[in-house]
VEXDREN-2710 file (C-alpha; in Angstrom, 1 decimal):
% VEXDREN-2710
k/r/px/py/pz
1/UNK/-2.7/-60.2/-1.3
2/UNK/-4.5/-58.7/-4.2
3/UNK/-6.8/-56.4/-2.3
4/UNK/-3.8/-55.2/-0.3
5/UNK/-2.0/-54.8/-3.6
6/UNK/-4.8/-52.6/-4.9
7/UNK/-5.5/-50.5/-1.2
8/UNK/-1.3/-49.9/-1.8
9/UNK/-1.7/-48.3/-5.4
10/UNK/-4.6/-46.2/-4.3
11/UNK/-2.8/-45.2/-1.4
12/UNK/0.0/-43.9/-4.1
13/UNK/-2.3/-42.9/-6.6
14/UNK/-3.8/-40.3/-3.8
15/UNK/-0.3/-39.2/-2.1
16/UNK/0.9/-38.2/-5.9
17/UNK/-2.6/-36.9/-6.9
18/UNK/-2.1/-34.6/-2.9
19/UNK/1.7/-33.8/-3.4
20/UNK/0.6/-32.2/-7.1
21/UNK/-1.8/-30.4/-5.4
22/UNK/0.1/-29.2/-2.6
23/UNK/2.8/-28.3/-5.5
24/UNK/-0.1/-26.5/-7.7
25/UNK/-1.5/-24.4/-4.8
26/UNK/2.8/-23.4/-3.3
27/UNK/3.0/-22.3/-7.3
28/UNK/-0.1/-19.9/-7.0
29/UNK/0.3/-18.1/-3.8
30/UNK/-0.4/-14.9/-4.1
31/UNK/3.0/-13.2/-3.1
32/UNK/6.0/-16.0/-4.1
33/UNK/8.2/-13.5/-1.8
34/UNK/7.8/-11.8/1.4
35/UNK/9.9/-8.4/-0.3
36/UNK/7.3/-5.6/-1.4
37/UNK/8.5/-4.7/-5.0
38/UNK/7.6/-2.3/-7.5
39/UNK/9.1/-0.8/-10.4
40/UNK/9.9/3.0/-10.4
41/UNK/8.0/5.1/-12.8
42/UNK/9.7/7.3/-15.4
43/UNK/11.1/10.3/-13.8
44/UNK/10.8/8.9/-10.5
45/UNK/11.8/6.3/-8.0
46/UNK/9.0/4.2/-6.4
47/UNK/9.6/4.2/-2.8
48/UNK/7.4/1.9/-0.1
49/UNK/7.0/3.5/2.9
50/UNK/4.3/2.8/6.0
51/UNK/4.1/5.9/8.3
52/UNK/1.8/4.6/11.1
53/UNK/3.0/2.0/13.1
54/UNK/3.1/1.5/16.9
55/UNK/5.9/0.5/19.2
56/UNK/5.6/-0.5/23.5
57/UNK/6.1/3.6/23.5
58/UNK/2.4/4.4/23.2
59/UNK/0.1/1.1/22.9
60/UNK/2.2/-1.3/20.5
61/UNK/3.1/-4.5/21.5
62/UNK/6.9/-4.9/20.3
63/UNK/9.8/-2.5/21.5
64/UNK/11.3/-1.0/18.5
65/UNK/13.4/-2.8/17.1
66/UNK/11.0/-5.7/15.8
67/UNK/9.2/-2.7/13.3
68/UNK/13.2/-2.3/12.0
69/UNK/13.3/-5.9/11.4
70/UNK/9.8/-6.1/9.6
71/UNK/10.3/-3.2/7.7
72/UNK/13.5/-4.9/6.6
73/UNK/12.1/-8.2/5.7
74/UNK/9.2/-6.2/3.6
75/UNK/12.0/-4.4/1.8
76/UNK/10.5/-0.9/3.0
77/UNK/12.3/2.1/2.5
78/UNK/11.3/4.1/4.6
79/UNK/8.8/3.9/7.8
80/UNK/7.5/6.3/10.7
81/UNK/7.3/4.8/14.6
82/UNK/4.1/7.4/15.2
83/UNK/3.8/6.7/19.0
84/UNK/0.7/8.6/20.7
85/UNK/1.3/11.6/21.9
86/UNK/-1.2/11.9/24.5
87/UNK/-2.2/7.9/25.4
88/UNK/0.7/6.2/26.9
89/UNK/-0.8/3.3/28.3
90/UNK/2.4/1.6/29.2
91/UNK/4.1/4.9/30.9
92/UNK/4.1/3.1/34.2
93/UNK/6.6/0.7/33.1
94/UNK/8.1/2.5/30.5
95/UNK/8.0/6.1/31.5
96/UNK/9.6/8.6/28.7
97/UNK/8.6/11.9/28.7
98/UNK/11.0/12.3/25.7
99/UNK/8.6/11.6/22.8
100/UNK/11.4/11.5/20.5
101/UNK/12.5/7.7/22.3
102/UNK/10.9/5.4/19.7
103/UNK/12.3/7.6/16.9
104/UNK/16.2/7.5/18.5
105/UNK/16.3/3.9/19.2
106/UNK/15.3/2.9/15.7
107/UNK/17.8/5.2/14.1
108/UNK/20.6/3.7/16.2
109/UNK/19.3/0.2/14.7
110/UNK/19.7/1.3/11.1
111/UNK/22.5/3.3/10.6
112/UNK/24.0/0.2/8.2
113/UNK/20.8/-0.4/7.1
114/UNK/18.8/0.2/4.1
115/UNK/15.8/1.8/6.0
116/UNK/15.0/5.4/6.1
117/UNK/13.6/6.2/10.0
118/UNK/11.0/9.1/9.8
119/UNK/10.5/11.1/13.0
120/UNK/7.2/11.3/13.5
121/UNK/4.0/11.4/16.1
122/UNK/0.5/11.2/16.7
123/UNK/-1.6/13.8/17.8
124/UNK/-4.5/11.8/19.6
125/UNK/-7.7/13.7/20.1
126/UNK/-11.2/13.1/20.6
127/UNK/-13.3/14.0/17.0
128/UNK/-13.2/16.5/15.9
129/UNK/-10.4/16.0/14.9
130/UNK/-9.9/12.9/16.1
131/UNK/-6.3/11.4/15.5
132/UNK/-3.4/12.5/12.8
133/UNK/0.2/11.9/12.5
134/UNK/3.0/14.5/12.3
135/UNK/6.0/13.5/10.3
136/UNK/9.1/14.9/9.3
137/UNK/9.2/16.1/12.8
138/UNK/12.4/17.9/14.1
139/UNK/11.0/17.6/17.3
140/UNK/7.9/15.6/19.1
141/UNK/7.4/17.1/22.1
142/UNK/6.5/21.0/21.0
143/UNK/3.0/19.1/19.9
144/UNK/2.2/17.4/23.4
145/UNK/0.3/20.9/24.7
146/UNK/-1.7/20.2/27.5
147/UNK/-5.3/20.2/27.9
148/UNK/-5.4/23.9/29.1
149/UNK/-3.8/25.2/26.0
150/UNK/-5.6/22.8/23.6
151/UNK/-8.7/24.0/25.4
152/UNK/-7.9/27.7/24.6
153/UNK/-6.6/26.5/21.3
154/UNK/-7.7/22.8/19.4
155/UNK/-5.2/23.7/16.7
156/UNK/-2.0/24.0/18.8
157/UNK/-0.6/20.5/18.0
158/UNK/-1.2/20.8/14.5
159/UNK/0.3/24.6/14.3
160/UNK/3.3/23.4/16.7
161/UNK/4.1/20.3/13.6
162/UNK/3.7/23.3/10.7
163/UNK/6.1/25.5/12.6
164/UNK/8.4/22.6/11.9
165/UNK/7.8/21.6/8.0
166/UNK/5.8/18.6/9.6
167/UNK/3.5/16.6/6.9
168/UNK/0.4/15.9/8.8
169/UNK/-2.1/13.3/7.6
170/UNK/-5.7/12.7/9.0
171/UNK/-5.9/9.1/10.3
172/UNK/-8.6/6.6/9.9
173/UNK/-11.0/8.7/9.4
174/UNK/-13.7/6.1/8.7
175/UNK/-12.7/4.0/11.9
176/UNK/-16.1/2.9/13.7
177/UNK/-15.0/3.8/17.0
178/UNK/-15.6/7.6/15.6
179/UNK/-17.9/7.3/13.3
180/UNK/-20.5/4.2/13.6
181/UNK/-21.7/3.9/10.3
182/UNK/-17.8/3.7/8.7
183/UNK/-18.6/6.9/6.9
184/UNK/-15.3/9.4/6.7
185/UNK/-17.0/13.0/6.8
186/UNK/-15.5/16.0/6.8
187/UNK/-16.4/18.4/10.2
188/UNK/-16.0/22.3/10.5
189/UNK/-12.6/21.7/12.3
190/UNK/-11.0/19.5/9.5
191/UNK/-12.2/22.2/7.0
192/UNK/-10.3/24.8/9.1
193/UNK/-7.4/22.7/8.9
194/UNK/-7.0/22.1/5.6
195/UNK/-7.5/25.7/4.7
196/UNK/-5.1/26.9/6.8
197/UNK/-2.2/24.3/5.3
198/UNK/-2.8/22.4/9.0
199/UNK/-3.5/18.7/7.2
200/UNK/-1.8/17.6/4.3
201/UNK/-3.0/14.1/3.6
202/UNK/-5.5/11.6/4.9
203/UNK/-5.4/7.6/4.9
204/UNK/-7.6/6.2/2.5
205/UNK/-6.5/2.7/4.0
206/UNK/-5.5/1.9/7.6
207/UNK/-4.6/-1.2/8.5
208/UNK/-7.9/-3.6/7.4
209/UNK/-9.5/-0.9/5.8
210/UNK/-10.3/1.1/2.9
211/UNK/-12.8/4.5/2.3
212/UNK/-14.1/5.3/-1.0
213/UNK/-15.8/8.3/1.5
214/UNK/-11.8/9.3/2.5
215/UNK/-10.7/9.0/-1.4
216/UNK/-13.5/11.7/-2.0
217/UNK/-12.1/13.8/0.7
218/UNK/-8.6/13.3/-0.8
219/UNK/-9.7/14.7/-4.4
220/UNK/-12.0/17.1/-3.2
221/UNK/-9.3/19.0/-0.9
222/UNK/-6.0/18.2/-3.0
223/UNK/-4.8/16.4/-0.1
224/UNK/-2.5/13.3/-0.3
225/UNK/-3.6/9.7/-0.8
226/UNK/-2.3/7.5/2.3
227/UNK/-2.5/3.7/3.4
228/UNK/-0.6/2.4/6.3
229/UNK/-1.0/-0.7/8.3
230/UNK/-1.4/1.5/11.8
231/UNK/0.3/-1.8/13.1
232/UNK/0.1/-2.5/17.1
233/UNK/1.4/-6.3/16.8
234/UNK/3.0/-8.5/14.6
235/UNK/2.6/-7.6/11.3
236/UNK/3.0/-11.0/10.4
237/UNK/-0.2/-12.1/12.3
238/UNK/-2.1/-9.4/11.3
239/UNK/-1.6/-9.1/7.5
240/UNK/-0.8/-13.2/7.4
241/UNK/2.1/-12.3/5.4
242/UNK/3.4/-16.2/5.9
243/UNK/0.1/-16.9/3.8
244/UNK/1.3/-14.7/1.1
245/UNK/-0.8/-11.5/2.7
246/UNK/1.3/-8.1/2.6
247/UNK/0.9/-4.7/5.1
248/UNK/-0.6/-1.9/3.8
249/UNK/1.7/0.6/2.7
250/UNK/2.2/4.0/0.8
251/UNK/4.4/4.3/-2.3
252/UNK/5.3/7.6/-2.8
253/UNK/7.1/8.8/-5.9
254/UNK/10.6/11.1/-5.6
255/UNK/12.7/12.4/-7.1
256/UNK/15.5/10.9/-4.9
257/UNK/15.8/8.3/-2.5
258/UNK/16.8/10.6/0.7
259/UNK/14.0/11.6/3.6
260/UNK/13.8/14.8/2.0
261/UNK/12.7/13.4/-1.5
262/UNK/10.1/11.5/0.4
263/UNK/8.6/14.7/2.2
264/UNK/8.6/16.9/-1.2
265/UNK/6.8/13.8/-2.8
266/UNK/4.1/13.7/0.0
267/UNK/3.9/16.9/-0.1
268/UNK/3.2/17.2/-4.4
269/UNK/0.7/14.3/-3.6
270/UNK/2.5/11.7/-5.8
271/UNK/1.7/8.9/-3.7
272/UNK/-0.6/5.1/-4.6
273/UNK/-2.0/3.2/-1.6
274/UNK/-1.3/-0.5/-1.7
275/UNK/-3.4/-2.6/0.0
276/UNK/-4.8/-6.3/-0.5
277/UNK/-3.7/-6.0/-3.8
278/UNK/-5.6/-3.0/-4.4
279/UNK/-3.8/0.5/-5.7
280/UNK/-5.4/3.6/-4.9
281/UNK/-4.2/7.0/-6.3
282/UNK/-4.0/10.0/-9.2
283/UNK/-4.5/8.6/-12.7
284/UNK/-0.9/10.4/-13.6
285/UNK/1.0/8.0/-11.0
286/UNK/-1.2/5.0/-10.7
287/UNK/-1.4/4.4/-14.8
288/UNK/2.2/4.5/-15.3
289/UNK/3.2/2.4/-12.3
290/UNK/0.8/-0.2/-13.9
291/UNK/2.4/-0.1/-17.3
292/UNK/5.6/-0.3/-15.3
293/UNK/4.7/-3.6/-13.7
294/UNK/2.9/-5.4/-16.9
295/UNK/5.6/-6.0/-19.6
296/UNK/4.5/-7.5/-23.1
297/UNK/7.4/-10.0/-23.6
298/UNK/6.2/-11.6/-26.5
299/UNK/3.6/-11.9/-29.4
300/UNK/3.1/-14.1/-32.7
301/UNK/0.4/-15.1/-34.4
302/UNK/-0.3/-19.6/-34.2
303/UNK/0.5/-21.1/-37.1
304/UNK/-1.2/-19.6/-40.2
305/UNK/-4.4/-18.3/-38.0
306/UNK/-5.3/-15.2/-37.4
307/UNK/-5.2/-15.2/-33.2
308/UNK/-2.2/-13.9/-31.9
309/UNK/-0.6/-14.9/-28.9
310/UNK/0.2/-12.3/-26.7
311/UNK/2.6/-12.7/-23.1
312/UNK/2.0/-10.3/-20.6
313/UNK/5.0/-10.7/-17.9
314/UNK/4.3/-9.4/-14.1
315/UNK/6.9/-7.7/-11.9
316/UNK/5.7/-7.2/-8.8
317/UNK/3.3/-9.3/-6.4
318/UNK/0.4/-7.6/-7.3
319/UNK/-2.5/-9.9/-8.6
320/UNK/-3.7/-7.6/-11.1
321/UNK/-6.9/-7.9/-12.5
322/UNK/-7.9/-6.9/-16.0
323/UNK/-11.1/-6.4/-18.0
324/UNK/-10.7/-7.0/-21.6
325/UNK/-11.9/-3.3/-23.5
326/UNK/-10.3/-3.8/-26.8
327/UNK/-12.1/-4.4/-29.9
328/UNK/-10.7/-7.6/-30.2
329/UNK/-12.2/-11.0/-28.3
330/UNK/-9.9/-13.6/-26.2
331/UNK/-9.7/-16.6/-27.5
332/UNK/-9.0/-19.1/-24.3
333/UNK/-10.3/-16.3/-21.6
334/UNK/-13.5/-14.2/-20.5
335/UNK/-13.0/-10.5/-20.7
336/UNK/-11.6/-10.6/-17.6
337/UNK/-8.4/-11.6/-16.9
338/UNK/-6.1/-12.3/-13.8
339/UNK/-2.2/-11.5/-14.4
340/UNK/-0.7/-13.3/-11.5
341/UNK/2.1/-12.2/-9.5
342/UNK/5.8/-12.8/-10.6
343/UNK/4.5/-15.0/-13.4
344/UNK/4.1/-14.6/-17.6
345/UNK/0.0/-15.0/-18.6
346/UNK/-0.6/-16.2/-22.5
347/UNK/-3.7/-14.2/-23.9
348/UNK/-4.5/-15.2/-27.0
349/UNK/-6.1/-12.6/-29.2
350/UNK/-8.9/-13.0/-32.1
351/UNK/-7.9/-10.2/-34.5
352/UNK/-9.9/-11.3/-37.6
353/UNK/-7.3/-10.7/-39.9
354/UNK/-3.5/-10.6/-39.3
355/UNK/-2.1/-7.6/-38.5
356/UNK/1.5/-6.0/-37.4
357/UNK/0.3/-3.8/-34.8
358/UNK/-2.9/-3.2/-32.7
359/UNK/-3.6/-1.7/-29.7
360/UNK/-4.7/-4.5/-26.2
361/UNK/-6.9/-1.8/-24.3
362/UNK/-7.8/-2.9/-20.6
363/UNK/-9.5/-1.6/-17.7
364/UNK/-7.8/-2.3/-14.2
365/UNK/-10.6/-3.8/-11.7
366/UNK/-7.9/-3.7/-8.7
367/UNK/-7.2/0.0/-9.4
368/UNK/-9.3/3.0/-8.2
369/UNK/-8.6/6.9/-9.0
370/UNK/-12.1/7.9/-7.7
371/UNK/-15.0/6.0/-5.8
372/UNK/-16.0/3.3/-8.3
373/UNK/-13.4/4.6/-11.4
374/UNK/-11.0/2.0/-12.6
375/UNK/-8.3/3.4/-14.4
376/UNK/-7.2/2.3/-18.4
377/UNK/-4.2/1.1/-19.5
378/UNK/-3.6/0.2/-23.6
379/UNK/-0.5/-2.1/-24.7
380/UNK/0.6/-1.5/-28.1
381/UNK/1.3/-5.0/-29.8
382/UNK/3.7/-5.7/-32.4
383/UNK/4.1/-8.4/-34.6
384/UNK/7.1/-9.1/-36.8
END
């Protein structure tokens, strides 16, 4: 009786010590909540958009209106059905020569919806230039030329999408299929391109991955900083959102929440990738939608000491990552610091003497405005 006394308060002693475990690793998952948020910036709304997905109208898996539904789950506002232009694997049993289909049957799904539906298509060549989307289109199937005429003229897709206002965006350009050693490099064509106002943007982040060798690009030509999750299947599976994972996407910044602000916004290159909770952008947009996100909420000094506690409240369900560059030590961390999603950190700060004001200055480890440059970001603390 005693020894099965004792195997029965071990067995409870280990179901209590596995349920707080089980409690303590559901309270640190990444992302508490499926819904992408961010805060909007001052003088412009924050808007989360993915233009590159795939539906059973080129070489998805899902018809339509499952990307509606995701895109509504991940609180989007705004997302592109890019179907191929020229590889329509499926066309057998879904024949369409319309290349607008995709694009009509997710409008029709939305109209009570809070999702902007993008027209938009992808030009799918061989490199150069290998493959770019068209959005903002009026009309798709101007830009399917066939191989005669694209023989003649490589640039008639991209001059049929300019003729309509069309922003067009260079996709994957580090994808290994192309290029075997990962590298995004610029060829003669894409040069021609860009100077004649042909390509607009590039994605710096497509679906698994991330270029520092596109970001270059993207600086070096003033063209826009993209990420999208190029998604063929469930975005679920593929970004393991249950899991707390999250799609790529873009945030662009407009000046109004209408498909036009979103095209004069791409356009002005005010745009941060997000991706595995990495932000990628132009120090003038990414550094204030940091600030934005990171809200100092509190801080007093213990007692009669001369370390301040500081609380540092997160927005979003960004796990941002900070390295102390202040003059001032931390007290109970190392210089670098993790600010976890949707959650309020305590930093205590050693200020040698007490003070009213002083500045917290931090350098952001999951933030890039060039290849290998983290961006700053200062809080200015005050003490009563």
């Amino acid at each position: 009786m005693q020894t099965l006394q004792i195997k029965t308060i071990l067995a409870t002693v280990l179901l209590i010590s596995y349920q707080a475990s089980l409690a303590q690793h559901v309270h640190t998952t990444k992302h508490q909540t499926r819904a992408i948020q961010f805060p909007d910036i001052p003088g412009y709304i924050t808007l989360k958009c993915d233009f590159h997905i795939h539906s059973v109208f080129s070489d998805g898996s899902v018809w339509p209106d499952i990307r509606v539904q995701e895109a509504l789950r991940d609180s989007l506002d705004a997302i592109s059905l890019t179907e191929h232009l020229e590889y329509q694997p499926h066309k057998e049993d879904i024949p369409h020569p319309n290349r607008n289909r995709a694009y009509e049957i997710a409008s029709d799904l939305v109209k009570e919806q809070p999702l902007m539906i993008v027209n938009g298509s992808e030009i799918t060549r061989d490199m150069p230039p290998g493959h770019a989307n068209a959005i903002f289109l009026q009309d798709a199937n101007p830009l399917l030329v066939d191989d005669s005429l694209y023989a003649l003229d490589s640039l008639a897709p991209f001059k049929a999408a300019k003729a309509q206002g069309a922003f067009v965006f260079w996709n994957h350009p580090n994808w290994w299929a192309q290029h075997k050693d990962g590298i995004a490099k610029l060829a003669p064509m894409h040069i021609e391109l860009i100077e004649q106002g042909l390509l607009n943007g590039i994605e710096v982040v497509n679906d698994l991955t991330y270029s520092d060798e596109a970001l270059q690009i993207a600086l070096d030509n003033n063209l826009t900083i993209m990420g999208t999750s190029d998604i063929h299947g469930l975005v679920d599976w593929q970004y393991k959102v249950p899991e707390g994972g999250h799609r790529p996407i873009t945030l662009v910044f407009a000046e109004e929440r209408t498909p036009a602000g979103i095209k004069e916004g791409l356009f002005n290159r005010r745009t941060v990738a997000f991706f595995n909770d990495l932000l990628i952008g132009l120090d003038q947009y990414l550094v204030p939608l940091i600030k934005a996100s990171l809200q100092v909420t509190n801080s007093e000094y213990n007692g009669d000491t001369s370390v301040a506690t500081v609380e540092i409240k997160n927005t979003t369900g960004v796990e941002y990552l900070l390295e102390n560059q202040s003059t001032y030590s931390l007290h109970a961390h190392s210089d670098v610091v993790t600010i976890l999603p949707y959650q309020t950190t305590k930093l205590q700060v050693k200020t040698i003497t007490r003070l009213s004001e002083f500045d917290l200055t931090f350098e952001v480890l999951n933030a890039v405005t060039a290849p290998k440059v983290h961006p700053q970001i200062s809080f200015k603390i005050t003490i009563p």
